[in-house]
N, C-alpha and C positions, 0 to 999 in steps of 0.2 A: 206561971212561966213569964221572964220578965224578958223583953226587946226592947230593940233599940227603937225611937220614937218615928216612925215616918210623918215626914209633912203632908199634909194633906194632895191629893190628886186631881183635878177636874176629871169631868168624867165625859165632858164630849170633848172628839179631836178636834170639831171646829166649830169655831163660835156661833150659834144661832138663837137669838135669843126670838122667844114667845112659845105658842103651845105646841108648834113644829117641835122647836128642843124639849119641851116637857112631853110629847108625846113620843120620841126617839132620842131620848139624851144619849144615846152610845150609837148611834148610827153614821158611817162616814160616806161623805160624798162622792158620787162617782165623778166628781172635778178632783177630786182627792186622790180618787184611786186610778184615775187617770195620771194624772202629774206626778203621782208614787209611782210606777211603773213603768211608764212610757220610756226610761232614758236607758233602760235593760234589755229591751230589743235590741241597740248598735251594741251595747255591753256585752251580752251573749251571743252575739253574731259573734264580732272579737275573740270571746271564752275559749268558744265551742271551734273556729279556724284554729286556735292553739294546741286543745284537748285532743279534737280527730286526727286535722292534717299535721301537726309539725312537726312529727316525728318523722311521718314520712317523706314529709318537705325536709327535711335533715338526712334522711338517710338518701335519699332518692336524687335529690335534687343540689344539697349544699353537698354530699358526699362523707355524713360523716358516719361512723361505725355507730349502732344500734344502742350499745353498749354503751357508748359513752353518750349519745343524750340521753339514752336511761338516768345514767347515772346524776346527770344535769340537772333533770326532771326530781329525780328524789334527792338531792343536794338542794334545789328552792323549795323542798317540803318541811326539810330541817331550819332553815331559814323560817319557816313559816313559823315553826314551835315556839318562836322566838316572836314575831313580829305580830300575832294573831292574838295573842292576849296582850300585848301592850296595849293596841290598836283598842281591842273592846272597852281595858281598863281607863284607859285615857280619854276616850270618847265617854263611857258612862262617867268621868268626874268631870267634864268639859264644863265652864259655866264662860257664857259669851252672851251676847245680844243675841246673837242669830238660833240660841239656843246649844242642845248637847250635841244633836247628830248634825245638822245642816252643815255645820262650818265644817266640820270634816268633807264630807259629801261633796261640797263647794271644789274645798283644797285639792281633791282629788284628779278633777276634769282634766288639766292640763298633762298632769305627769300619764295620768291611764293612756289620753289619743295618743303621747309621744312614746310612749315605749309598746303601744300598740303597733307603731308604724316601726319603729327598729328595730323589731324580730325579724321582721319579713322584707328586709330591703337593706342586707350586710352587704358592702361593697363588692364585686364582681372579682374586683383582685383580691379581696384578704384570703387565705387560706392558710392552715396549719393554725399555728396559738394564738397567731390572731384572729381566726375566724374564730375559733374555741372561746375567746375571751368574749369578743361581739356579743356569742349566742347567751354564754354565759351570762354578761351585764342585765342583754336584756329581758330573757328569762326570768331572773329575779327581779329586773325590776319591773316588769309586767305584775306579777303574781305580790310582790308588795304592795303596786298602786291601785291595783283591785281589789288589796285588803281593804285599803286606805277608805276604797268605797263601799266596798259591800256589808262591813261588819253595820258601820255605822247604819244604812242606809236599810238592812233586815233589824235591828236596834227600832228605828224609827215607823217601819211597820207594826212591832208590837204594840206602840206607846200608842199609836190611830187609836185605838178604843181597848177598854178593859173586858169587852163581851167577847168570848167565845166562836160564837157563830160570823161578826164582824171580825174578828183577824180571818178569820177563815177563807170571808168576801177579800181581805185587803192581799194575803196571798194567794189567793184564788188567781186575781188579778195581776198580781207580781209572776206566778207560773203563766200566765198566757202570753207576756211581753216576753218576759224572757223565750218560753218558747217558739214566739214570731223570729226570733232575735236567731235561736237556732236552726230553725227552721232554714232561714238568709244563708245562713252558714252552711247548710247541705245542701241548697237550690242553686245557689251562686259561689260558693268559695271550692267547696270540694271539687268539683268537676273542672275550676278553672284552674286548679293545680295540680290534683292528686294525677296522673299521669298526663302533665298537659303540656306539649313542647313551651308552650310560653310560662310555666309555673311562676318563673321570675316576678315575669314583668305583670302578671296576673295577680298577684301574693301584692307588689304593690301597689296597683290601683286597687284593690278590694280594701286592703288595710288600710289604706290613705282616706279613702270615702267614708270608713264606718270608725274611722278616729275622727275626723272631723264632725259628724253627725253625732257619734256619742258627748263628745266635748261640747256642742252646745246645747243639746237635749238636758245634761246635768247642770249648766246653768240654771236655762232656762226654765226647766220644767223645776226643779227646787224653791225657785224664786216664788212660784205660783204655790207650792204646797203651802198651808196653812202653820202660823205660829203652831213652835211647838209646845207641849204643854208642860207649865212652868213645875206642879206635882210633885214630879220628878228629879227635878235641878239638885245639885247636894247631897244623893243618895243614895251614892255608888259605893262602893268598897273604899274604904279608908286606905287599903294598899294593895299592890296587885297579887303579894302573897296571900294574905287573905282571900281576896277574889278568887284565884285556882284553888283554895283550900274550899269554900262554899260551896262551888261546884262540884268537887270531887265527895264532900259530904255527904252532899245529897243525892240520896236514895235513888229518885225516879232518874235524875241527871246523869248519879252513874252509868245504870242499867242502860238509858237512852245514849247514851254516848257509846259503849260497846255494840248496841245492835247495828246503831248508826257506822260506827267505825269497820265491822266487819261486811257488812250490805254495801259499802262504797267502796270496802278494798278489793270485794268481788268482781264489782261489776267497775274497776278502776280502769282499765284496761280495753276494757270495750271498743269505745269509741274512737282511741288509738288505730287497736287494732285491726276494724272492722275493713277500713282500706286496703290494708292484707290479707284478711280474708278472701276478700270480693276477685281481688286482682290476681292472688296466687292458689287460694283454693278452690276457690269458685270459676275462677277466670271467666267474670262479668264486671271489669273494672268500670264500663260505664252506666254500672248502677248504681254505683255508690247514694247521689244523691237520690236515689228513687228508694233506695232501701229506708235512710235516713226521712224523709218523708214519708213513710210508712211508719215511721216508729214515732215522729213528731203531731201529724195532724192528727192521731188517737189522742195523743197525751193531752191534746188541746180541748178537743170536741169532747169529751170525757170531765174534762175539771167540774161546769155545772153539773156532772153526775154525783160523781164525788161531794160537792158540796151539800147536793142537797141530801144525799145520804149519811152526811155526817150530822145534819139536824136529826137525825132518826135513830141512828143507831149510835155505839160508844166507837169514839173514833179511833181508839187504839187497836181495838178487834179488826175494824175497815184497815187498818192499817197492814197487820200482819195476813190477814185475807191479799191483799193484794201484792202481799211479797210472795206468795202461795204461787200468783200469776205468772211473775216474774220467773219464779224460780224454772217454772215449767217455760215461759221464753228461751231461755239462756240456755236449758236444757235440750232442748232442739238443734241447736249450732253445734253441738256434735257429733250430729249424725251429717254435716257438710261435704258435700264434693263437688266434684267439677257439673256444673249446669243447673243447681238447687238452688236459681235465684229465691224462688216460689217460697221453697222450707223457709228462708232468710226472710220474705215477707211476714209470710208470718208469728216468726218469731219477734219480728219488729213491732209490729201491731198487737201484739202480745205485752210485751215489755213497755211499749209506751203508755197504753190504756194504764197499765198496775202502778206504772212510774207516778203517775199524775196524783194519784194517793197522798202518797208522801210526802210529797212536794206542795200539795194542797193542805191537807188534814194534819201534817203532820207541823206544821208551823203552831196552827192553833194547838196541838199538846207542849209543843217547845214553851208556847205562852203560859199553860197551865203550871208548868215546872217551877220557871222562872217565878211566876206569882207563889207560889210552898217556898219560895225561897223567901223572897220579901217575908212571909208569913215567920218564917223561920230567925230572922234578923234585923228585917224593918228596913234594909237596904233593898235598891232599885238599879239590877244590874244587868238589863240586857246585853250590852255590849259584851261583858263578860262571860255570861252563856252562850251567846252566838257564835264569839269568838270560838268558845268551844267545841261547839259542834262543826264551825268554818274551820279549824282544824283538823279534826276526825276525818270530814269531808276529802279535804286537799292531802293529807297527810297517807289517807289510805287509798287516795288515786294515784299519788306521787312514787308512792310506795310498790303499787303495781304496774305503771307502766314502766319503772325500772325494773320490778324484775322479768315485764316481759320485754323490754332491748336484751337484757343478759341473756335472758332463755333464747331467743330467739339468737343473737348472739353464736352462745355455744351449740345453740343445733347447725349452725350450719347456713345459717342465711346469706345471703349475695343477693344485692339488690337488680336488679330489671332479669333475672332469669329466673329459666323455671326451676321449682326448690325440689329438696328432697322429700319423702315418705315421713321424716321424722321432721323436718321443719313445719310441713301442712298441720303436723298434729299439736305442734306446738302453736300455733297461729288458733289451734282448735278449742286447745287445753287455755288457754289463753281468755278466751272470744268468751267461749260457753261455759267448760267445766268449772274454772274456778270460782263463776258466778254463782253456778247452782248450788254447788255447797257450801259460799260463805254467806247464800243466804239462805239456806235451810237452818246453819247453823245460828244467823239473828230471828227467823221466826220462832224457832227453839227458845231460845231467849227472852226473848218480847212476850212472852205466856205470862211472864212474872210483872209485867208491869200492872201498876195497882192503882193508879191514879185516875181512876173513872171521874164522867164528868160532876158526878154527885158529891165525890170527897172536894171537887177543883170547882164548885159550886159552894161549898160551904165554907174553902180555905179564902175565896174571893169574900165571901160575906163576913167574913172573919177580920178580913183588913181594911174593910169599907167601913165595920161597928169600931175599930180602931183610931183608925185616920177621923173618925168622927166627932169622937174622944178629944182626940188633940184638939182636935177645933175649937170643941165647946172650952176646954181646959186654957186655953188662950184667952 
């Protein structure tokens, strides 16, 4: 079989030279994994204010029909299809001093805090096309300059080390930040707006605070990450056609990108909705953040679980084991009514524990894939793959929280009163049902993945006796 030649790789992320690196050549620093991390806390505080409250901050608050930021929401998903593989493809051919990911990562800080801040702070007077337009600009351009950041910036986590078990450590660590980050988001943002007489002026001091904080976290803490490793420079897809063609080629990619895509379109809606739930079916609006805290500090306290059970067993199997969890979470919120804060805890602490899987474990097979790829071509395309799956991800939340503005919508919703029999169930159908079985239907799926750690042990030795090659042949 003949491929295209890859240049050689280093093999530690950061420089250590004596019998420390010959004793752990692939091990990353926890100043590493610190400074990779850290700037994703303000990042998904921001996210996750977007994802939970904004719709209701739109419907509730700025007054606009359900339907139409639905439709706003899945209008910057289509945007995405577009800007999300540019984004990977141009990042993985980037060649700069600063490296392939940094400079993007860099570039980013400034546009992410300022359209962070003008979502949540349109003028008092705009209303009708001109609010419509505000909300519009900065919707997308929120959800652009967060591409800007994150393709590159999950790119730059795989490259940390070629081991297994350390990508695992390196998002291990990227899931706790981030979910400190959420965490902010449910303790402080929701309760300061989701029915809060001050929403306004509340939406602006939270978003003002956590754009300035993320904007110099992303300086700052980038500047400290460690060169990146040079390996890789040169070894991206020659064109972005190519690049979606690789990815769709492959086997495990495919499969993973459908399970991924249906498992996000389910549960896309969620966190939307949950504020709905609480306030109109439940009528326990100020548990919001206490629900969300139920479902966050699992998902936290949990990751060193996960981790160390993925040294043990194959982590595809942990994987769909714990969509199993999920499914039965989600599947619970349909049996909701008036006063079942309790049921809704549980399901939270349910769903978060199983979440943290995936979000953990499932990076290191993202890693596995991406390496059958190189195996496959001799290119070096994270950005490209992530992109992908940061597609899938966004496109199949996007995709569900538009169709629940419509559903919700056409059953009959009016915002601060109390609904009808068919709207609660729609709020319901929404929350629980369509999680349960769009993720029954990706564990269904995810049976056929093949790629154990022993073949992605041997496809890794495979490119290491290769890039060796070259060396000597040099």
């Amino acid at each position: 079989m003949s491929h295209a030649a890859p240049s050689p790789s280093d093999t530690a992320a950061v420089p250590d030279p004596g019998s420390k690196r010959r004793s752990h050549p692939e091990r990353v620093r926890w100043t590493t994994l610190f400074n990779y991390a850290a700037p994703l806390g303000p990042a998904y505080l921001l996210y996750m204010m977007v994802t939970v409250v904004y719709m209701n901050f739109a419907t509730d608050v700025l007054l606009i029909a359900p339907g139409v930021i639905g439709t706003i929401f899945f209008v910057s998903k289509l945007w995405d299809a577009v800007s999300d593989p540019m984004i990977g493809y141009w990042s993985d051919r980037t060649r700069s001093r600063l490296g392939r990911r940094k400079v993007w990562i860099y570039a980013s800080a400034i546009p992410l805090a300022g359209m962070a801040m003008m979502m949540w702070m349109p003028p008092t007077e705009l209303s009708g096309v001109a609010l419509l337009g505000w909300v519009i600009v900065s919707v997308l351009g929120f959800y652009t300059a967060f591409t800007i950041y994150a393709i590159p910036q999950m790119a730059l986590g795989v490259e940390l080390s070629p081991s297994p078990h350390e990508r695992t450590r390196v998002f291990a660590g990227r899931q706790i930040a981030l979910s400190i980050g959420m965490l902010g988001a449910f303790i402080i943002a929701t309760p300061m707006i989701v029915g809060n007489p001050l929403a306004r002026e509340n939406a602006v001091l939270v978003s003002t605070a956590g754009a300035v904080v993320l904007g110099l976290s992303i300086l700052i803490c980038t500047f400290w990450l460690p060169p990146e490793r040079r390996g890789s420079v040169g070894k991206g897809a020659k064109n972005p056609v190519t690049a979606v063609r690789d990815v769709v080629r492959n086997p495990h990619a495919r499969l993973l990108l459908f399970v991924y895509f249906i498992e996000v379109f389910g549960i896309g809606a969620t966190s939307a909705m949950t504020p709905y739930l609480l306030k109109y079916v439940i009528k326990a609006a100020d548990y919001i953040g206490i629900v969300f805290i139920f479902y966050t500090v699992p998902a936290i306290l949990s990751i060193p679980f996960w981790v160390w059970l993925g040294k043990r067993f194959e982590r595809h199997k942990l994987w769909r084991f714990a969509m199993g969890l999920q499914a039965v979470g989600y599947g619970l919120i349909v049996f909701q009514d008036e006063g079942r804060v309790w049921l809704m805890i549980a399901s939270s602490v349910i769903n978060g524990f199983g979440t943290a899987c995936g979000q953990t474990l499932g990076y290191a097979i993202k890693g596995d894939v991406i390496d059958y790829d190189e195996y496959l071509t001799g290119e070096r395309k994270e950005g490209s793959y992530l992109a992908a799956w940061s597609l899938a991800s966004k496109f199949g939340t996007g995709l569900m929280i538009a169709i629940s503005g419509w559903a919700l919508q056409g059953s009959g919703f009016i915002a601060n009163v109390e609904q009808t029999e068919t709207v609660n169930w729609t709020i319901k159908g929404m929350t629980g049902g369509a999680p349960f079985v769009c993720i029954l239907i990706g564990m269904v799926a995810f049976s056929r993945f093949s790629l154990d750690s022993r073949e992605a042990t041997r496809i890794r030795s495979a490119i290491e006796a290769r890039n060796a090659d070259q060396t000597s042949a040099v």
